[in-house]
PAFI-232362 format. One line per field, with one value per residue (C-alpha): residue number from 1; x negated, y negated, z; residue in one letter. Coordinates in Angstrom, 2 decimals, m for minus. Example, Ala and Ser with C-alpha at 12.3 -4.5 7.8 and 13.67 -1.06 7.14 Angstrom:
! PAFI-232362
num <- (1 / 2)
px <- (m12.30 / m13.67)
py <- (4.50 / 1.06)
pz <- (7.80 / 7.14)
residuo <- (A / S)
! end
This chain:
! PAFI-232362
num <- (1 / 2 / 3 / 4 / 5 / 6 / 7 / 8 / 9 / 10 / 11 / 12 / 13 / 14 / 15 / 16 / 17 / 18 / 19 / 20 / 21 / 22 / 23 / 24 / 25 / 26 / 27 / 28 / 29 / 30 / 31 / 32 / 33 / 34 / 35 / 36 / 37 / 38 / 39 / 40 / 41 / 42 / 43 / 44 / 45 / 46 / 47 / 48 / 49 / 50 / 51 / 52 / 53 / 54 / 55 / 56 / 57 / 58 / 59 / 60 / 61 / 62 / 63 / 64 / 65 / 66 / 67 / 68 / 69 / 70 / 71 / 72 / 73 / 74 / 75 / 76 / 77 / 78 / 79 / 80 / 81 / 82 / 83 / 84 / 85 / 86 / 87 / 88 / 89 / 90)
px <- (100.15 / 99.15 / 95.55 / 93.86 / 92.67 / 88.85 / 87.05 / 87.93 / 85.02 / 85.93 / 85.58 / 88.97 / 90.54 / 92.15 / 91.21 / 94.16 / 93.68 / 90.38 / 91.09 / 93.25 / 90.96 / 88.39 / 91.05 / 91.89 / 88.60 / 88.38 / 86.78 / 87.87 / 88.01 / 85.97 / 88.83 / 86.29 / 84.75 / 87.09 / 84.74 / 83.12 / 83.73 / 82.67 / 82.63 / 82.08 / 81.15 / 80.01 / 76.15 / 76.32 / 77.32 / 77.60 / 78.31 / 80.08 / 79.72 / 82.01 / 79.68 / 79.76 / 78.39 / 78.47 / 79.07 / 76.28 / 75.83 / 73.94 / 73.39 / 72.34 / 69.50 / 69.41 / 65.81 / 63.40 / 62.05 / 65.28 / 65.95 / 68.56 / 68.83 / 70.37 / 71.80 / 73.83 / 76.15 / 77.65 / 81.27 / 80.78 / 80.34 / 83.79 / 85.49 / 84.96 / 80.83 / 81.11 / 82.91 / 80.79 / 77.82 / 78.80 / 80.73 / 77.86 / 75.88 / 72.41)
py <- (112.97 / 116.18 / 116.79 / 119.94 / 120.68 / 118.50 / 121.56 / 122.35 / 121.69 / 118.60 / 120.50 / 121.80 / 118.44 / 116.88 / 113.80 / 112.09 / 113.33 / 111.76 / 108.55 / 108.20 / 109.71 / 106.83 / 104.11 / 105.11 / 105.05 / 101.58 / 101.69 / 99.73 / 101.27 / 99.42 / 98.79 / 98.89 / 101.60 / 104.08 / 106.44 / 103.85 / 102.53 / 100.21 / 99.85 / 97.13 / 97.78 / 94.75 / 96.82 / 97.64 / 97.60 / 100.72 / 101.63 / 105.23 / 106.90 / 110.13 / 111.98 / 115.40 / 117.46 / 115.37 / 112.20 / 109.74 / 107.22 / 103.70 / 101.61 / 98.15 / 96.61 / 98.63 / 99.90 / 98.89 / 96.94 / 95.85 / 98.48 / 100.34 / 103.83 / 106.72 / 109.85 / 112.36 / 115.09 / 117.84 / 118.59 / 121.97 / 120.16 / 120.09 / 116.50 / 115.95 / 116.81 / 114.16 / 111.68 / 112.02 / 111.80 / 109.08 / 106.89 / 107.28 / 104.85 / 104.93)
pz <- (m5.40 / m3.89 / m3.19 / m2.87 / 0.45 / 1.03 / 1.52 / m2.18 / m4.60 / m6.43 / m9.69 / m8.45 / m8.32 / m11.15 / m13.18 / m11.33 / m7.97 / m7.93 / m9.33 / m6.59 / m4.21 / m5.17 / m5.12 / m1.42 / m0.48 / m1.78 / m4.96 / m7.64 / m11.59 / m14.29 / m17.04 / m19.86 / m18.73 / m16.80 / m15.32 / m13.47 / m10.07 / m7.47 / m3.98 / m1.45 / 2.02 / 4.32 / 5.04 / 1.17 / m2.10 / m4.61 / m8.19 / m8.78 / m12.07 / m12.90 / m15.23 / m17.30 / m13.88 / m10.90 / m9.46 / m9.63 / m7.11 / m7.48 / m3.81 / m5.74 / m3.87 / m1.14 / m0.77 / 1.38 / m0.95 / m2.93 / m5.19 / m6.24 / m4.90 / m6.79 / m5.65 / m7.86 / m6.33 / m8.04 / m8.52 / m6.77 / m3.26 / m1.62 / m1.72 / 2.04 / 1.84 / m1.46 / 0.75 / 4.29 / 1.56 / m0.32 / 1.83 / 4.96 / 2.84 / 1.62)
residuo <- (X / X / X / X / X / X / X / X / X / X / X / X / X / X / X / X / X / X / X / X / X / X / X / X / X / X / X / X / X / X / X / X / X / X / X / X / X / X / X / X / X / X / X / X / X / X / X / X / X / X / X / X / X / X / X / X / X / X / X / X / X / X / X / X / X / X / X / X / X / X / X / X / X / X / X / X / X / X / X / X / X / X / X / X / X / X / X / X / X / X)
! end
């Protein structure tokens, strides 16, 4: 698959392209639910959520405290800025 270049907003990206994107990075799809994905890192864990206008982000349980922290990023950032972003951890 060819990807547009990663300083392309990922609004530029198809469906496809970032499906496979995600699966490289080593996320894995929900079945039931298609626009979800999960990651596993060994410092942390993380839920991905392709919505309407951006890409929400869920670190489960890790807060200072134990909570989850959420971070949304929209499509207009350029795939590498969502990646560095996302991928850094929480």
């Amino acid at each position: 698959m060819i990807f547009p270049s990663s300083d392309t907003p990922l609004y530029n990206h198809p469906l496809p392209a970032i499906e496979q994107w995600l699966s490289n990075l080593g996320c894995q799809q929900d079945l039931q639910n298609l626009n979800c994905w999960t990651i596993r890192k060994p410092s942390w864990n993380a839920q991905i959520s392709l919505e309407i206008e951006e890409l929400a982000v869920c670190y489960l349980k890790a807060g200072a405290d134990g909570s989850d922290i959420k971070r949304a990023f929209k499509y207009s950032l350029s795939r590498q800025d969502i990646e560095a972003a996302v991928f850094g951890g929480p």
